[in-house]
N, C-alpha and C positions, 0 to 999 in steps of 0.2 A: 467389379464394383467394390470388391472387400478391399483388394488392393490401393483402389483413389480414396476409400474409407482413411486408409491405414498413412497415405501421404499427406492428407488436409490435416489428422488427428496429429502426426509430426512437425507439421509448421504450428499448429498453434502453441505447441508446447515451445516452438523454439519461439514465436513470437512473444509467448509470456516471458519466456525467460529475457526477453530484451527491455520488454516493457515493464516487469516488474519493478513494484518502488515501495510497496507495502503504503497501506492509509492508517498510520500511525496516529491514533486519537489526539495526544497529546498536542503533535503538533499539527493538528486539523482546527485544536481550538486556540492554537499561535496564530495561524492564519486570520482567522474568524477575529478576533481581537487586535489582532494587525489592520484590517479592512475598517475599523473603526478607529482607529489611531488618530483621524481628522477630527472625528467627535473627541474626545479625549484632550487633543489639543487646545483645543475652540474651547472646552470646558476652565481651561486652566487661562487661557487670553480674557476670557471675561473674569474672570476672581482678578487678575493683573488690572485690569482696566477699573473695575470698583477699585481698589486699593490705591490707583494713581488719583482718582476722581476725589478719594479721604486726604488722600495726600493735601493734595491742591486746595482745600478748603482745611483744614487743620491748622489754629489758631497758635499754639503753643509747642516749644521746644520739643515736652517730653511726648508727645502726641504724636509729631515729626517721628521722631526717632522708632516707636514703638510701630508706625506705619512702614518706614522702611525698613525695620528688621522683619517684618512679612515679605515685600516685596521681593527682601533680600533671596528669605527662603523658597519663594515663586519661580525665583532666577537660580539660584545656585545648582541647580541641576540639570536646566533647562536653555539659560541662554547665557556665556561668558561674559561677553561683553554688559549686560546691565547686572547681572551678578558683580563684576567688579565697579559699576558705577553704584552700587548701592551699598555693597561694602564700605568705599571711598566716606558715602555722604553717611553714612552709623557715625563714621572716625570724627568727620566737619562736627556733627551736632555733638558727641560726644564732649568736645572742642569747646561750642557753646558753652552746653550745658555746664561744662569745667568739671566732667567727672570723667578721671583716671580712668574709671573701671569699664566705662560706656565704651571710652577711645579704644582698650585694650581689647573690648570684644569686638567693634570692627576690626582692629585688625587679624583675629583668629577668623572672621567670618571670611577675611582679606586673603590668609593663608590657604585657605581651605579652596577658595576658588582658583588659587594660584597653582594650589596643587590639582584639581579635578584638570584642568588646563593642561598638566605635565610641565609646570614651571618647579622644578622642585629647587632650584636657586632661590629665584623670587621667594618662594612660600618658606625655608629656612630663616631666610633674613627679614620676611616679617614677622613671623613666630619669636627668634631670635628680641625684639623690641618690646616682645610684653612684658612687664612687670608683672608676674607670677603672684607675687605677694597681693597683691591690690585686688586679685579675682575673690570673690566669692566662690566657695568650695563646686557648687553646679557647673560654672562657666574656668573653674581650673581644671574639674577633672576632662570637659571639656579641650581644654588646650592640651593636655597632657593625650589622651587617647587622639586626638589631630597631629600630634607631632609623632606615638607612634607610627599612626598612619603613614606620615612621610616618608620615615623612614622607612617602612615594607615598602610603599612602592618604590619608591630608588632602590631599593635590593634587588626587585624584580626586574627591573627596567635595567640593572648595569649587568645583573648575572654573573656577578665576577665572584674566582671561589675566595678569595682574601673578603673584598668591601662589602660582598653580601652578607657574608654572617657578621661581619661587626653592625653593619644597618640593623640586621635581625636583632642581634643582641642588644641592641640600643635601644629598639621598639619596645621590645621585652621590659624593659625597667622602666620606659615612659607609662607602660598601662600596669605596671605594677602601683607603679605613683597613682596612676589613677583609678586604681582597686579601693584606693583609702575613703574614696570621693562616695560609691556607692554601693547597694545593696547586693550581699552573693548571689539572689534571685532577679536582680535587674535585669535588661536585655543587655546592658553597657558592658555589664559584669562579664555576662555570659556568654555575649558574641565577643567579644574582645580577649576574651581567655579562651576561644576556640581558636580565633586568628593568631594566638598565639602559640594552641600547640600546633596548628597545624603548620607554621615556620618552623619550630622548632623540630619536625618528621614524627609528633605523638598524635597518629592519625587515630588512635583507641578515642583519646580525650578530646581530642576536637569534635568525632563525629557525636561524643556521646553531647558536649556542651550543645552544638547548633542543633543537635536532634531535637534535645528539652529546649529549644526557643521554640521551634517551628511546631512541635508536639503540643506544647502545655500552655503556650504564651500567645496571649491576643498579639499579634503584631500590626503592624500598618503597613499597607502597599509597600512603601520604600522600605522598609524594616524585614517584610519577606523575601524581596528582589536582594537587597543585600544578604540574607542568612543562605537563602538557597543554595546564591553564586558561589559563596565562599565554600560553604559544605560540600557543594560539585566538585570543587578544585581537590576536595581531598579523596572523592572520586575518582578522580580522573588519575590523580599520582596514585593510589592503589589498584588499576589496573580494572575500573569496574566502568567504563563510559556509558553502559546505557542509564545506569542508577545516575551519573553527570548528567546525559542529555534528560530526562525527566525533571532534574533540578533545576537547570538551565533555561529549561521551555516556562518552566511557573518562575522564577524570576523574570526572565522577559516579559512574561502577562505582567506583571506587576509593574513594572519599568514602564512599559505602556499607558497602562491604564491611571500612573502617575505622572506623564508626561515627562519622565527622567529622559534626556538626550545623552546625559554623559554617564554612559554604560559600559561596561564588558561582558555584559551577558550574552547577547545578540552575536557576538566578536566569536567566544570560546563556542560557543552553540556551532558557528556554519563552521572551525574548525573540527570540532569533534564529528561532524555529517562528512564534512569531507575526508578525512579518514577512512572513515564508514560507507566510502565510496557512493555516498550520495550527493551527487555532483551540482544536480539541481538545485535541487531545496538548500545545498551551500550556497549556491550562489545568489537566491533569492535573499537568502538572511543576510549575507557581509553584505549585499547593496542596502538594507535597511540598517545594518549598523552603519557604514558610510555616511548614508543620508542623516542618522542624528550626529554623527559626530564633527559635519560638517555643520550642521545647524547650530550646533551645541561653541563649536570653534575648540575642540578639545587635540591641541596639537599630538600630542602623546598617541589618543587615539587613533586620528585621521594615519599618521606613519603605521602603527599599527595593522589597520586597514584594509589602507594602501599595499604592505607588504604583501598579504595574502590573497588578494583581490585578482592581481594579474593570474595567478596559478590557479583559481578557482575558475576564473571565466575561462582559460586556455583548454582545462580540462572538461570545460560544458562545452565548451566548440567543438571539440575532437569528440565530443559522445553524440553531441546533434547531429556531426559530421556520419558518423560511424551507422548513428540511427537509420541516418535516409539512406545509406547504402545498404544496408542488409533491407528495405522496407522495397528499396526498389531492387533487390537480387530477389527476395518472396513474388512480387508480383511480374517477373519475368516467371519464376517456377511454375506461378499460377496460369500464365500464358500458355507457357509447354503442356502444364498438365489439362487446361483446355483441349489443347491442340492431338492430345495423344487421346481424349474422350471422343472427340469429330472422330480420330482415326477409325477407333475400334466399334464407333456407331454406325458408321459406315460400312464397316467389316461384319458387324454383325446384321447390318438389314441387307448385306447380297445374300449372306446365311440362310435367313430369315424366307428372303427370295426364294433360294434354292430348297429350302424346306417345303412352303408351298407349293411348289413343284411337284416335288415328291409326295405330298400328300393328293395333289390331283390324280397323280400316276395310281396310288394306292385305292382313293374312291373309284376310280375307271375298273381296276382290275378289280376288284371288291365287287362294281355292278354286275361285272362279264362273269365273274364267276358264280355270282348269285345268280344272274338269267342260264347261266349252265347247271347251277344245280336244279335251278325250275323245272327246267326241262327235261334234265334227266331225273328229277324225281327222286335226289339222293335223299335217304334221312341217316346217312352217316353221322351220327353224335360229335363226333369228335372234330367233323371238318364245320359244322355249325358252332361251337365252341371257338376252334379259330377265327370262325368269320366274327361271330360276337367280342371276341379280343383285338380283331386289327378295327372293327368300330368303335370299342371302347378307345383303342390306342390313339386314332385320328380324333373321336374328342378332346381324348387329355390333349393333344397336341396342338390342338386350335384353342383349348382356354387358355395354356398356356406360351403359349407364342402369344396369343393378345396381350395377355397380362403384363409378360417382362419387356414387351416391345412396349407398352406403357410407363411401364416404371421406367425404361431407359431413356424415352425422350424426356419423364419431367426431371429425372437427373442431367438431363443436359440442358432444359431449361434451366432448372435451380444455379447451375453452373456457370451458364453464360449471364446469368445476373450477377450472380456477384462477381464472375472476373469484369463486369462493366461497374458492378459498383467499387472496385479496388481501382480501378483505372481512374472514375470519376474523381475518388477520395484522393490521390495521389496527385493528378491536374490539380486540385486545390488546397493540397496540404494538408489537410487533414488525418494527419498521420494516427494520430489516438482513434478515431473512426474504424482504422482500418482492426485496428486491436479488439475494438466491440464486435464488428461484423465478424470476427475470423470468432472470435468466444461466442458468438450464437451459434454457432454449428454443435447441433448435440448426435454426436454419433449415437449415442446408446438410445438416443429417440428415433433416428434413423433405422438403426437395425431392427426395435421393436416394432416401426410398422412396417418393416420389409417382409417380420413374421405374421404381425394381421393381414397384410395382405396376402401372405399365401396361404394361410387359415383361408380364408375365406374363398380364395380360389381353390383349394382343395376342397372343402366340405360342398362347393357348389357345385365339384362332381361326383364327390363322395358323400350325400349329406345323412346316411346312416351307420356311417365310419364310427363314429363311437359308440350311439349303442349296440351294433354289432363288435367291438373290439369288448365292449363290457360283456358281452354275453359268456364269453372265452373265461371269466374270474367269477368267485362266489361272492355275495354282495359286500362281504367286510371290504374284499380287496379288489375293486370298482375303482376305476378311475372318479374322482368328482371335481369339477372344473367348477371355480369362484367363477360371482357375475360377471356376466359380460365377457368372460374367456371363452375362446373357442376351440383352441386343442390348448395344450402342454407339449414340456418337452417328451415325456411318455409317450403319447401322440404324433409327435411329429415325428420321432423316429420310427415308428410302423407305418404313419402315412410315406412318409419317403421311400420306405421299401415297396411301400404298396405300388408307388409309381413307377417303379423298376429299378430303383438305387440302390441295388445290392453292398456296395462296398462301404465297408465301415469307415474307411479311413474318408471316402467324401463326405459319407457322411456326418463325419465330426467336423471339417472344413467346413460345411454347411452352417450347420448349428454354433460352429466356433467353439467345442469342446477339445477335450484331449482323444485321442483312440482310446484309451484306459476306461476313461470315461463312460463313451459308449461304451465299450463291454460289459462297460460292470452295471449300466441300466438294461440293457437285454438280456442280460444273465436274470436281475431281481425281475423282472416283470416278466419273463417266461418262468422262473420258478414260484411266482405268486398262482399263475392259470391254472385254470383243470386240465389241459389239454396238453399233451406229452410235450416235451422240447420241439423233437425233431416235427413233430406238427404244428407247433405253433404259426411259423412262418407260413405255411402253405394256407391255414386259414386266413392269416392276412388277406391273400394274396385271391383268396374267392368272395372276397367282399366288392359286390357288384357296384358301377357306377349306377348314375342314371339310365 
């Protein structure tokens, strides 16, 4: 039995190790806030839908205008296509209105979508058409930090070692310009001069600026998805991805829960898991970055994507692949080791057989010689001494042949359940089933009632075994057994002797100790007794059954 203990205890360690995936809080409440991404949505189509219903009744130019620079903002991160229809119509009323400065801000609102899109031609050449003078200082620093922007992403996007650092360096002096616009404590200030060391490889200065946004600074949804992301990127280039992936998962909550489609939090997230050879939960996330980026119409993105997506899903197929072959090479093992328990249960009840046997042969010769000493009238001490030993021996032998012929069918019941429930689970797929069932098996609960139950069969033919083993010690150094315990390990190794298990080395096999072990417990507890070494054991061994 210790042996089939020792081959289940080795499959579930291999099936953890298959199954493992760790339940990462973080991304437990990505999930959780993913599942509601429909409420979230629906939250933001209804604010759209009031703003179009103002629209459509709204009298006057500047009303117009002031209604669709919301809508605008509703859309620009959300849907391309009426992002750029609302941009368009800022420009027309602008137009009306006959103010410069209105026209110039559609068209930065124009840019901005052109660039979310990955139009960075387009967004140049309408950036390119504002007249910079005509802004009011708000909506120039504004232009000036957008046309940074452009610049970083086309440096990213071309990776070339010439055109990248001039992009970089370009950016660089577009948010110096618009350093003048605002306060050194702003967010503008202060995200915008991290994204700039961190271009520049001054990953001291960048972590320290986006830390104090996200530390000291009330942000907004959109305002934390962006600090996070950026700050992870300087994670992720100094070689720290899990301090990235935590940054990454609280951007995406907030992407989410602002209905942003056009993201790269979601994108960098399932590359960094996949890395991380978490194949799965990769792949789960680039299909939700896919799905906004299609929604969004974000070309840039979708390519992005797309790139990564084939190699995610190739590597979840070959691991599903891989899964069901090792689930179905365990429940062939489970078959065998079935089939090797029938063997040796069968081996053991013709044993078992043959036991009986020999104990009928032993009671017959046990009568005949009890009617021969009747008769002859012996009172030989020492041949009634025998006979009282080979009756004691035929009890011990009958409680225990019941007992382990007991224990050994409900371990072949237990057995044959669950190799039918791994059969069951495996007919219907249930592969994770199979991972719970094989984790309830608690060997060390196992082995502890292996020892209640031979307590209990011991004591029931020994059942003055320990206060006669206490008699042997002066009352300091008594055995004393907590409730509800029936021996100890003290205990069991004198009851096993008692039973005739002379050998140390089974009996450490038994107990599952070391031989050292035992020695060095029958060394202290013979030299605790009153009773000399070399007698201790013999008193054992006169401790009478029933």
């Amino acid at each position: 039995m210790r042996r089939i203990a020792l081959c289940i205890a080795f499959m579930v360690i291999a099936i953890k190790i298959v199954w493992a995936s760790g339940n990462d809080k973080l991304l437990t409440q990505l999930n959780s806030v993913i599942e509601q991404k429909a409420q979230y949505d629906t939250g933001k189509l209804k604010r759209i839908s009031a703003y179009q219903k103002e629209l459509a009744n709204a009298k006057n130019l500047p009303g117009q205008y002031s209604i669709c620079l919301s809508l605008y903002n509703e859309f620009k991160a959300f849907n391309y296509n009426k992002a750029f229809f609302y941009s368009r119509k800022l420009q027309q009323l602008g137009q009306q209105l006959k103010e410069p400065s209105k026209i110039s801000y559609g068209k930065i609102k124009m840019g901005f979508t052109m660039l979310s899109s990955g139009m960075f031609k387009e967004a140049f050449d309408v950036l390119r058409t504002v007249n910079v003078k005509l802004l009011p200082d708000t909506v120039r620093m504004e232009y000036y930090l957008l046309t940074a922007r452009t610049y970083y992403d086309l440096a990213d996007y071309d990776k070339d070692e010439y055109f990248t650092a001039n992009y970089n360096q370009l950016a660089g002096k577009y948010i110096d310009s618009a350093s003048r616009y605002c306060s050194p404590d702003s967010y503008s200030f202060l995200y915008y001069h991290g994204l700039k060391y961190l271009k520049a490889g001054n990953f001291e200065f960048a972590i320290n600026n986006l830390s104090r946004l996200i530390a000291n600074h009330k942000l907004t949804n959109h305002e934390v998805a962006v600090t996070a992301s950026t700050l992870s990127d300087v994670y992720i280039q100094t070689g720290k991805p899990d301090l990235a992936v935590a940054l990454l998962v609280k951007a995406a909550i907030a992407d989410i829960k602002t209905s942003t489609k056009e993201t790269a939090a979601m994108v960098t997230l399932a590359q960094l898991l996949h890395k991380q050879g978490e194949v799965k939960k990769a792949y789960f996330y680039i299909k939700q970055a896919l799905d906004d980026a299609t929604y969004y119409g974000a070309r840039q993105r979708k390519i992005q994507v797309t790139a990564i997506l084939p190699v995610i899903a190739g590597e979840r197929i070959n691991t599903e692949e891989e899964q069901k072959q090792l689930l179905f090479l365990y429940a062939a093992l489970l078959t065998v080791l079935a089939v090797i328990i029938v063997v040796f249960a069968f081996i053991i009840s013709k044993q078992l057989k043959k036991l009986k046997a020999a104990d009928k042969i032993i009671m017959e010769a046990n009568r005949e010689l009890q009617h021969t000493i009747d008769q002859l009238d012996l009172t030989n001490h020492t041949l009634k001494q025998t006979i009282l030993k080979l009756d004691e021996a035929n009890h011990i032998k009958e409680e225990y042949i019941g007992y382990y012929f007991n224990i050994i069918a409900d371990y072949i019941d237990k057995l044959d359940k669950f190799k039918r429930s791994v059969e069951n689970k495996l007919l219907t797929k249930k592969f994770e089933d199979i991972r719970v069932l094989v984790n309830n098996i608690n060997l060390r609960k196992e082995r502890e009632e292996l020892f209640v139950n031979f307590d209990k069969a011991f004591l029931k033919i020994y059942p003055n075994f320990v206060k006669e083993f206490n008699s042997y010690f002066s009352e300091e150094n008594q055995v004393k057994l907590n409730n509800g315990q029936l021996l100890n390990t003290d205990l069991r190794i004198f009851a096993l002797i008692r039973l005739g298990i002379n050998d140390t080395e089974k009996i450490a096999r038994i107990l599952e100790y070391s031989l050292n072990t035992i020695y060095n417990y029958k060394a202290r507890i013979k030299g605790r007794s009153t009773l000399p070494n070399d007698d201790f054991e013999h008193a054992i061994m006169a401790i009478n059954a029933i």
